[in-house]
C-alpha positions in Angstrom: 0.0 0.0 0.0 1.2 3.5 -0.8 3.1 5.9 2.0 -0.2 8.1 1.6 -3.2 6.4 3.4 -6.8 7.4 2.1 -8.5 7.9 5.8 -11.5 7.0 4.9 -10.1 3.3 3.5 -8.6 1.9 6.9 -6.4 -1.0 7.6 -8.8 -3.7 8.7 -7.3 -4.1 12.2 -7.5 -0.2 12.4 -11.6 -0.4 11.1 -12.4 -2.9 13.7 -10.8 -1.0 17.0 -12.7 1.6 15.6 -15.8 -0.7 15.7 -14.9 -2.4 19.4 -14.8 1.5 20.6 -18.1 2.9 19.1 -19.3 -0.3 21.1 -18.5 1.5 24.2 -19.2 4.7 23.1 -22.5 3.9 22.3 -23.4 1.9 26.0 -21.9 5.3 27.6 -23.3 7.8 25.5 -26.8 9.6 26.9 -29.9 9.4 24.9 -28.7 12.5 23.2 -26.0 11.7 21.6 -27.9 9.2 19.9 -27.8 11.2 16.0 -24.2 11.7 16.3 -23.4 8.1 17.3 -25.6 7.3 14.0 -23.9 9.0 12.0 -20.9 7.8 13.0 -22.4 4.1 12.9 -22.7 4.9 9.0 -19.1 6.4 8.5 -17.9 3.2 10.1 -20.1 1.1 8.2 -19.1 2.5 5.1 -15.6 2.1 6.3 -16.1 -1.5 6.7 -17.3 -2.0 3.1 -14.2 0.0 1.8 -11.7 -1.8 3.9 -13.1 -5.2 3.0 -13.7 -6.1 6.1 -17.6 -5.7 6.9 -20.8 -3.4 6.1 -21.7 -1.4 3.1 -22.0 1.6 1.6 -24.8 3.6 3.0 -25.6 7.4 1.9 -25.6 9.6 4.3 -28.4 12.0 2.9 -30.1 9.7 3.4 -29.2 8.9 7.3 -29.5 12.6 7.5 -32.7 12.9 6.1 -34.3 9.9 8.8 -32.3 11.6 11.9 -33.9 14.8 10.7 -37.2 14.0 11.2 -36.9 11.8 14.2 -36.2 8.8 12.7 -33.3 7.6 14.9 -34.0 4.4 15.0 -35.3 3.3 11.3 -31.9 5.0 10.4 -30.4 2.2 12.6 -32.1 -0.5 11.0 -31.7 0.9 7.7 -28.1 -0.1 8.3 -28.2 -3.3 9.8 -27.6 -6.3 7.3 -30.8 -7.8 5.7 -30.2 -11.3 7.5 -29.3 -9.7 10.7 -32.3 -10.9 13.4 -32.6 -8.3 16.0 -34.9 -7.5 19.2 -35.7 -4.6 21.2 -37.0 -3.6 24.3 -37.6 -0.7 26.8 -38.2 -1.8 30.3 -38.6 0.3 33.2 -36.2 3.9 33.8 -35.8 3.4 29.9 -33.4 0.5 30.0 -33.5 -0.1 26.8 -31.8 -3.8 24.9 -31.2 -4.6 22.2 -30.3 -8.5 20.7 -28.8 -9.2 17.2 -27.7 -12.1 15.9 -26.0 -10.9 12.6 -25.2 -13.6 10.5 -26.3 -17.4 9.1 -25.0 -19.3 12.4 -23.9 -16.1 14.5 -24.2 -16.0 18.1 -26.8 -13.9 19.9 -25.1 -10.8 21.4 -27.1 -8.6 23.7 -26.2 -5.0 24.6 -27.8 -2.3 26.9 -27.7 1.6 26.0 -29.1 4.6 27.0 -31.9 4.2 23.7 -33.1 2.2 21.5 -31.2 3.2 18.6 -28.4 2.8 20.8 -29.1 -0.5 22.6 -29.8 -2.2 18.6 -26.3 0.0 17.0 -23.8 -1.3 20.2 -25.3 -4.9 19.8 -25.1 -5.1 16.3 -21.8 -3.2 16.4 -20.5 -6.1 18.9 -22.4 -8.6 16.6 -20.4 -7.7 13.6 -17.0 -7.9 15.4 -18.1 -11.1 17.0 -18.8 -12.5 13.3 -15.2 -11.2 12.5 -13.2 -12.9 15.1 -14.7 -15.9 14.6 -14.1 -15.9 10.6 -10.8 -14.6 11.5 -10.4 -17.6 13.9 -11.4 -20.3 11.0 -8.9 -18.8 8.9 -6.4 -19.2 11.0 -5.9 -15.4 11.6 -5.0 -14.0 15.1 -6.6 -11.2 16.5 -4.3 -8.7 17.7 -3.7 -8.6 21.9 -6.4 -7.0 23.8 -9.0 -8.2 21.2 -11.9 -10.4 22.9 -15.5 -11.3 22.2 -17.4 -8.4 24.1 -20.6 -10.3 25.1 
């Protein structure tokens, strides 16, 4: 690869610390912060897909347009993969969680955050890094130190 790294095309190792962070970034964040942590669920997405590693490409006019009418959590599911199974719930005090399974086979990761949208982009988030180590695993690939399954 060239001296001159395009930022937006990350290193896989580099996308998917990215990924484990917004994990806890999302579970700490307040209700708030939900639009930014959407929009930066869709930079990292689309990061994924550039990289190789996971996601896809996902406008963000579009995201835009869903957060700017309220839409925080159809923007989340508008970027979740079309196999992905998910649940949600909002008990009492708002404790909102969220259950994703993302792929064929995947195991079921449950996360709690401050929202919905949250709760369903930390456990998908985990999901997708969950689905990584273990195809990184099969391949024979280690993970670098410090990685672990976050569920």
């Amino acid at each position: 690869m060239a001296s001159t790294r395009d930022e937006r095309v990350p290193e896989p190792e580099v996308w998917t610390a990215r990924l484990r962070d917004f994990v806890h970034e999302c579970v700490g964040s307040a209700a708030g912060d939900e639009a930014e942590r959407v929009r930066e669920a869709a930079r990292l997405f689309a990061y994924g897909a550039s990289a190789g590693t996971s996601g896809y490409a996902i406008d963000p006019a579009v995201i835009d347009a869903m957060l700017a009418c309220g839409a925080t959590e159809s923007a989340v599911i508008s970027m979740l993969w079309p196999e992905a199974v998910f649940m949600v719930s909002r008990g009492q005090g708002n404790s909102c969680l969220a259950t994703v399974i993302a792929g064929p086979g995947g195991e079921e990761i449950i996360c709690e955050g401050p929202s919905i949208a949250l709760a369903l982009l930390s456990a998908y988030s985990a999901a997708l890094l969950s689905e990584l180590e273990e195809g990184s695993q099969s391949a024979g690939v280690r993970f670098s130190e410090g990685a672990s399954r976050l569920h």
